[in-house]
N, C-alpha and C positions, 0 to 999 in steps of 0.2 A: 814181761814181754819187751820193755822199752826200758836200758838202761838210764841212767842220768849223767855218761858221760858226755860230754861234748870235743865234735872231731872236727876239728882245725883243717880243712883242705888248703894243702902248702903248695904255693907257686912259686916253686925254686928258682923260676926263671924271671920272676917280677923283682925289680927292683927294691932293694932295703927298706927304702924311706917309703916306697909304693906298695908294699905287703903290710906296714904297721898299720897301716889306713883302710887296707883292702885286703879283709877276706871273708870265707863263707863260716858263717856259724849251722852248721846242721845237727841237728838231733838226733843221734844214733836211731838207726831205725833197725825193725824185724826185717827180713825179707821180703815179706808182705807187700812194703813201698806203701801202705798208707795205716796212717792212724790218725786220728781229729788231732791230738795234741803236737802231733811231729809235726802236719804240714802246720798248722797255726804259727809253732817256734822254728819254722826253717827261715831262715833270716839272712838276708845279706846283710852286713855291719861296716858302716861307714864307709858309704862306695864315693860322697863326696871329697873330694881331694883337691878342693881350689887354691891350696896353700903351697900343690904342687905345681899342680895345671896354668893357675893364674888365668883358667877359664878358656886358653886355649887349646883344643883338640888335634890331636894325629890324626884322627878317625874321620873316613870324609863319607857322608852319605852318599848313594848313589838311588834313584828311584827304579824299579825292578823293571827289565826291559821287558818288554811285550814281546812275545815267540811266537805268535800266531797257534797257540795250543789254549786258546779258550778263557785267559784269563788278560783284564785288562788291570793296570797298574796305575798308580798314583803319589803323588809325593807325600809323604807322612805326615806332613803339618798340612794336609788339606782334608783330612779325616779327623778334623778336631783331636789329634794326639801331641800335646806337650814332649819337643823328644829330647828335651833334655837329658833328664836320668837313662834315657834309651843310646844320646850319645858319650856317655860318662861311660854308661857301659862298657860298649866295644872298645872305646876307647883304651880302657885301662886292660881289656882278655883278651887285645889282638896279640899282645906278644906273652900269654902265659903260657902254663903247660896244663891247659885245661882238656879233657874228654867231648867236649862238642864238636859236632859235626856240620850242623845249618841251627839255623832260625830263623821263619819265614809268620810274618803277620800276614791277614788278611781282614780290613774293614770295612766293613761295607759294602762287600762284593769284591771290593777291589784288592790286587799285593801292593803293600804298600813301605813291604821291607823282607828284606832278601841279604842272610849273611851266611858265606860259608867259612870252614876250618878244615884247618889239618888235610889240606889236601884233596877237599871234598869238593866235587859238581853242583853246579845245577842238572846237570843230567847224566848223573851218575846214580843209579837206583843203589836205596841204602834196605838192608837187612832190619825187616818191621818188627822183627821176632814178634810178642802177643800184642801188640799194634794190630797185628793179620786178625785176632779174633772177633773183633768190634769190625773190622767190613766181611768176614764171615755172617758175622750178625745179619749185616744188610744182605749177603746173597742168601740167606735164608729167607728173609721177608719178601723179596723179589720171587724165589722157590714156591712164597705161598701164592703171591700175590699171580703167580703163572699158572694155579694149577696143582704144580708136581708134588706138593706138600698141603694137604687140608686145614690140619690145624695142627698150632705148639702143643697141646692136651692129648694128642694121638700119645699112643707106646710107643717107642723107637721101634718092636718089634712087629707093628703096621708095615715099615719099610724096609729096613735094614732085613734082608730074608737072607742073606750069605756074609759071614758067618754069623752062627748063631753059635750061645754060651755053651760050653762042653763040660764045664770042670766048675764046679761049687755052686752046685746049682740052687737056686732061691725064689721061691714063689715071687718075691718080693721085685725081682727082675723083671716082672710082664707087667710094674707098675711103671717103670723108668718112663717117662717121656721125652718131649721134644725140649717143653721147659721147663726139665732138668734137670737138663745137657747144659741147655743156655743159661740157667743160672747156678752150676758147679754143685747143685745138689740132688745129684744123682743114686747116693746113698751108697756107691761101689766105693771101695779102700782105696779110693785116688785123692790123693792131695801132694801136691808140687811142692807144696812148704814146709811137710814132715818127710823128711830122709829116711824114716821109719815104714811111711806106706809105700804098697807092693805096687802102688799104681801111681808113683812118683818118677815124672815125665823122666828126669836120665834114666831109671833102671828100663823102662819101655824102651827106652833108646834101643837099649842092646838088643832088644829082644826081634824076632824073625818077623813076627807079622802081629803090628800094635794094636789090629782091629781084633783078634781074635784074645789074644793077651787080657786087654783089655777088658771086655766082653766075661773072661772067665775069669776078672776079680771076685774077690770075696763082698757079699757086702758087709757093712759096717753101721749101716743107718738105713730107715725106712727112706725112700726117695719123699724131698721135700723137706723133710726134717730138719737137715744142717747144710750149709754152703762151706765147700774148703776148692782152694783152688785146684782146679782141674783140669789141666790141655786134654788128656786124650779125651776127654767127653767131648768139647770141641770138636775135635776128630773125627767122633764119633757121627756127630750133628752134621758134619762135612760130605761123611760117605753117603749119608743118606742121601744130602741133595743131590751126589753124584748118578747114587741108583736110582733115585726116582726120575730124573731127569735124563739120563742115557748119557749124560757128558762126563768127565775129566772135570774137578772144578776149575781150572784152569781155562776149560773152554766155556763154560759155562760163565764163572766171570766176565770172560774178551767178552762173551757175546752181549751178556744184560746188564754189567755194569760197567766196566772200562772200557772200551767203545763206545756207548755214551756219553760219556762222560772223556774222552776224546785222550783218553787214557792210551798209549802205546808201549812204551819204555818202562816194560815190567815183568819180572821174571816170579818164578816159584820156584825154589831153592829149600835146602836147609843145610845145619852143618853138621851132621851124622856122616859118618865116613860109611855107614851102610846103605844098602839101598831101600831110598823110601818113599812109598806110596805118592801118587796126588794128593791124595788129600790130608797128605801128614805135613806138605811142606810149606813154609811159609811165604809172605810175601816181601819181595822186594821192590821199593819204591822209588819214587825222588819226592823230596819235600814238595817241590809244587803241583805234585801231584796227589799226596797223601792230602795237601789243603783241599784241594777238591770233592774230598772227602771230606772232610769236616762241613764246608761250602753247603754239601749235599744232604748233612743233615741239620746245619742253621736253615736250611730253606725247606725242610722237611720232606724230603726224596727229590725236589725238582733240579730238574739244573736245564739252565736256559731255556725256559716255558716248556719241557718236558717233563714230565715225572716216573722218575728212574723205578723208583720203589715209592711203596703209597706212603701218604703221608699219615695213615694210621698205625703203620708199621714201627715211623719212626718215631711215633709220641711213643708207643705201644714197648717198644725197646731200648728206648732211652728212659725211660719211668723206673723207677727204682722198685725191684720186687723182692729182695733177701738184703742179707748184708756179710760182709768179708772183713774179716778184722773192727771193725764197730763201722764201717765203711757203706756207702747205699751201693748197691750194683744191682743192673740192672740185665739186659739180655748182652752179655760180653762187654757191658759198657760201665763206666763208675759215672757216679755223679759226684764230683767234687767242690766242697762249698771253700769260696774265696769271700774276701771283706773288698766294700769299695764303698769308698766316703759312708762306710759306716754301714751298712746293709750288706746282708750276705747274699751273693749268689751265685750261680750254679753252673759248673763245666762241665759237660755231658764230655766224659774223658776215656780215649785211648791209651794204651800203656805197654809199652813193651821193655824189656830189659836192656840195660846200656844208656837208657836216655830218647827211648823212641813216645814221643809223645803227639797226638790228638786231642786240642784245647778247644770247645766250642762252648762258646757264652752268647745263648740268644740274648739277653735282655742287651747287652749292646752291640750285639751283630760281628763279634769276634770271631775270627778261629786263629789261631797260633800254633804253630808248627814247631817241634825238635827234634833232632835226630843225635845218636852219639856213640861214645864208643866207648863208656866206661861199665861193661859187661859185670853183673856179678861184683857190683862196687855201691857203695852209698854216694858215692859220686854222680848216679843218675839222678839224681834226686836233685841238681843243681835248678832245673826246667822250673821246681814250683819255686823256689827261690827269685827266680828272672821273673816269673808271671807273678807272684805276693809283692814285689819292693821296687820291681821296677817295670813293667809295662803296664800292668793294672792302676796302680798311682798316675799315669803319665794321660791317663784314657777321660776324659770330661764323662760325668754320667749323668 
């Protein structure tokens, strides 16, 4: 699964004497994007450079401005965060040729660091690719929490009544449920991560209508059995809210969660040059909006003394109930274990391809934000590097 080589990410554009000192050690990874031993050995190596620097920085903090959208901001050394290694950082990647696009913290309620690249906004919604299926997650909980949806234990075939399976048909089908959909073990010949299965998301791509495609996989396991990653089931999980609810998920979102949550500046998009469904296409964000997200589920559904989605929802979905690559996940969500001052805990984590990530650590009131553009690259993987050796260290606990 996990070679032993190791791959040198080279910054052609950093300085000689500044690359001997500065770069990333990453452990070849599977696809996958997680295994216990990769994120443990993902390592930045020797990001101190004082023999360069002589301790003086380019890098000039600025404290995140306040935009009257819901979020109040703070100077980073007033959130009890060391920002040393945080200004070592930027310092030495504002002139590399690195794949990131923002990084945005949030402590305590409050932003309290805000950096973008390559050209990128604060209010420029970035492409969530499977970042979308972890607050999918949340308008599902909101879907029960309304009504439209009973229970995760239902069949998908309680709601989903158009279309239904045509082609390889299997008793085993009227077992599928809600979760899972939600947690990828659906028992249909879908896995994203084998080029082999018939229900690996590019071949769907091409295909005319993914709901039905889909639906008329073969199965391959009893549902429950085994977890392999799977977007159309997602998908699948999508339609339904859509039918039970009478909405577009799109409008459905505006309505019960980003409009609450004072969310505006957001589209639903994807990059199929065919034409595709609502509820096929993903979400486009701005980082300080995706933290509100995160925000929403450190507070467990509330935001600003409302509560968006219940908060049994989000224990309930952030709980780890299968596993993915030796990995905990739980409803669209991973739980990811970091080290701090020696104890291990726990990121209730979003993920999307390129670099799109959702960090939230209740035990000190984090969320952390990334966004990027290194697609289909081992290069997204930089995000647990910055969160293992330099923000996490920088955090008093």
């Amino acid at each position: 699964m996990i070679d032993n080589e190791i791959k040198e990410t080279e910054y052609k554009t950093v300085p000689k004497q500044v690359y001997k000192n500065y770069f990333f050690s990453l452990k070849k990874m599977e696809s996958s994007v997680f295994t216990m031993n990769s994120i443990a050995r993902l390592t930045i190596f020797m990001l101190l450079i004082s023999t360069i620097c002589y301790g003086q920085y380019s890098y000039t903090y600025s404290q995140p401005k306040e935009l009257a959208d819901g979020w109040k901001s703070n100077h980073i050394k007033s959130r009890g965060i060391d920002s040393t290694l945080i200004y070592k950082l930027f310092d030495q990647i504002k002139d590399a040729n690195h794949k990131m696009h923002s990084v945005v913290l949030v402590k305590n309620n409050q932003l309290v660091l805000e950096e973008y690249f390559n050209d990128y906004t604060a209010n420029l919604p970035h492409d969530l690719r499977s970042t979308s299926k972890s607050i999918r997650s949340i308008l599902l909980g909101i879907a029960i929490d309304k009504g439209f949806v009973d229970n995760v234990n239902d069949p998908i075939s309680k709601y989903l009544k158009s279309p239904v399976p045509k082609k390889n048909l299997d008793g085993r089908k009227e077992e599928i449920t809600i979760k899972h959909l939600l947690t990828m073990s659906s028992g249909l010949d879908c896995n994203d991560w084998d080029k082999k299965s018939k229900g690996q998301e590019d071949k769907v791509y091409k295909k005319k209508d993914w709901i039905q495609y889909t639906l008329d996989l073969p199965m391959v396991n009893t549902p429950g059995e085994v977890s392999h990653y799977c977007s159309m089931g997602v998908i699948l999980m999508t339609e339904i809210i859509s039918q039970t609810s009478g909405m577009s998920i799109n409008e459905f979102a505006d309505k019960f969660l980003f409009s609450p949550l004072g969310i505006d500046n957001v589209k639903w998009e994807h990059t199929s040059d065919k034409e595709v469904i609502a509820s096929g296409k993903r979400i486009y964000m701005t980082p300080r909006n995706m933290a509100k997200i995160g925000q929403l589920v450190l507070n467990k559904g509330n935001w600003n003394e409302s509560q968006i989605v219940s908060k049994k929802w989000i224990e309930e979905s952030t709980t780890p109930k299968t596993k993915i690559t030796g990995i905990d996940y739980c409803y669209l969500w991973w739980n990811i274990p970091f080290t701090l001052e020696g104890k291990t805990i726990i990121s209730k984590t979003a993920t999307g391809n390129g670099g799109q990530y959702i960090f939230v650590i209740p035990e000190i009131e984090l969320v952390a934000i990334f966004t990027g553009g290194a697609y289909n690259s081992q290069d997204d993987k930089l995000a647990f590097a910055i969160m293992k050796d330099i923000i996490l260290p920088s955090i008093k606990y």
